[in-house]
C-alpha positions as CSV (number, residue, x, y, z in Angstrom):
1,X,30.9,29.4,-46.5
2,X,31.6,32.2,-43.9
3,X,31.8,31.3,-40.4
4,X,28.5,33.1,-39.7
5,X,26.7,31.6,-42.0
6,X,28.0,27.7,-40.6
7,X,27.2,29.2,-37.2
8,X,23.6,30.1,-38.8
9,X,22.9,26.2,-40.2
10,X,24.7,25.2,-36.6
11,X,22.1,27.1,-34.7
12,X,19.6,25.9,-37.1
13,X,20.2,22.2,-37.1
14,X,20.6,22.3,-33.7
15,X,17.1,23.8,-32.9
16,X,15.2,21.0,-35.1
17,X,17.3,18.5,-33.3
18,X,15.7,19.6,-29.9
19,X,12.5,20.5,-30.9
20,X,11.5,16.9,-30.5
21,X,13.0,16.3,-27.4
22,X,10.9,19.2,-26.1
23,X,7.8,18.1,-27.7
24,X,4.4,17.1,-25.2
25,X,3.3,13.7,-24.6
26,X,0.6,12.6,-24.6
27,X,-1.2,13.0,-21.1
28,X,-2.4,9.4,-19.4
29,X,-5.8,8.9,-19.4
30,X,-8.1,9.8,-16.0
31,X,-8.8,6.8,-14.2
32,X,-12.7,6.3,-13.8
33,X,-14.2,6.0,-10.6
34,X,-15.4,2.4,-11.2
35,X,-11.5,1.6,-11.6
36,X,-9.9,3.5,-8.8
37,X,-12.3,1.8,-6.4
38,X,-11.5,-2.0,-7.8
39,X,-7.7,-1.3,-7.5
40,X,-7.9,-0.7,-3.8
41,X,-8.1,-3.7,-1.8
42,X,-11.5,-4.4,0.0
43,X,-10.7,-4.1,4.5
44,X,-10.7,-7.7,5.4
45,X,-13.5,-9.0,7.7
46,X,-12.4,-10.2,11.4
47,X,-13.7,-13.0,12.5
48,X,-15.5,-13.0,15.9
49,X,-13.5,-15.0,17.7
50,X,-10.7,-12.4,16.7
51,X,-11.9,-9.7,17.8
52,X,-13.2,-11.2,20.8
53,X,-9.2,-11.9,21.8
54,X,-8.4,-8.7,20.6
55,X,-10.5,-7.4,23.3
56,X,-9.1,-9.9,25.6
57,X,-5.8,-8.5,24.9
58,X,-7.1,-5.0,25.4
59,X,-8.2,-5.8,28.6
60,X,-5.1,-7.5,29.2
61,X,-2.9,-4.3,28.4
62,X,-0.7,-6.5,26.2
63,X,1.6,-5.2,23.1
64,X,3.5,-6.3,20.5
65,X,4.8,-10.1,21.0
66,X,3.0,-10.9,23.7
67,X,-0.2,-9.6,21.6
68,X,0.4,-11.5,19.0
69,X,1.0,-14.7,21.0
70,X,-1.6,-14.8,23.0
71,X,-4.2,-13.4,20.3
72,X,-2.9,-16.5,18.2
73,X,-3.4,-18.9,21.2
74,X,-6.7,-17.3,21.9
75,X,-7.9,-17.7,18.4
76,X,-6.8,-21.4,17.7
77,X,-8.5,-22.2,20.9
78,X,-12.0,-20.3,20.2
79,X,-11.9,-22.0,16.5
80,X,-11.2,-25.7,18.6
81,X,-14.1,-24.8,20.5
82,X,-13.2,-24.3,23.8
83,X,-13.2,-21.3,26.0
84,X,-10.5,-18.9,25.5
85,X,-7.1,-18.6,27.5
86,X,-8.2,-16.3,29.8
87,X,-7.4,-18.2,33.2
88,X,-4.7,-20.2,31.7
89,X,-2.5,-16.8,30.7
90,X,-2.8,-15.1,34.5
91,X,0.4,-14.3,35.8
């Protein structure tokens, strides 16, 4: 065998060996519409009493911590039944 000819069955081997690597897959399958709108989660309803405290808040100008302290103090005390912090908070 010459060397050209070995560099021929080289070059040929070598093509059938990569032909499957380059070879397409199959392309996923299109989500429907009925499924793209089950896998997103559905917005969470807020109570009334919360978003009566997050108006409080609002109203209040308050932010981070003392948001979320006073919205949870304001909520446990609406769900008890009794009127919200309001007076109690005043500085």
């Amino acid at each position: 065998m010459t060397l050209a000819s070995r560099l021929a069955v080289v070059a040929i081997a070598s093509l059938f060996a990569t032909g499957t690597a380059f070879a397409q897959t199959a392309a996923p399958a299109a989500k429907t519409d009925a499924a793209a709108t089950t896998d997103k989660k559905a917005p969470k309803e807020h109570s009334a009493e919360s978003l009566e405290c997050s108006k409080q808040a609002d109203a209040k100008g308050l932010h981070g911590k003392e948001r979320k302290k006073f919205r949870s103090d304001c909520i446990k005390t609406a769900k008890a039944g009794t009127a919200a912090p309001a007076a109690a908070d005043k500085k």
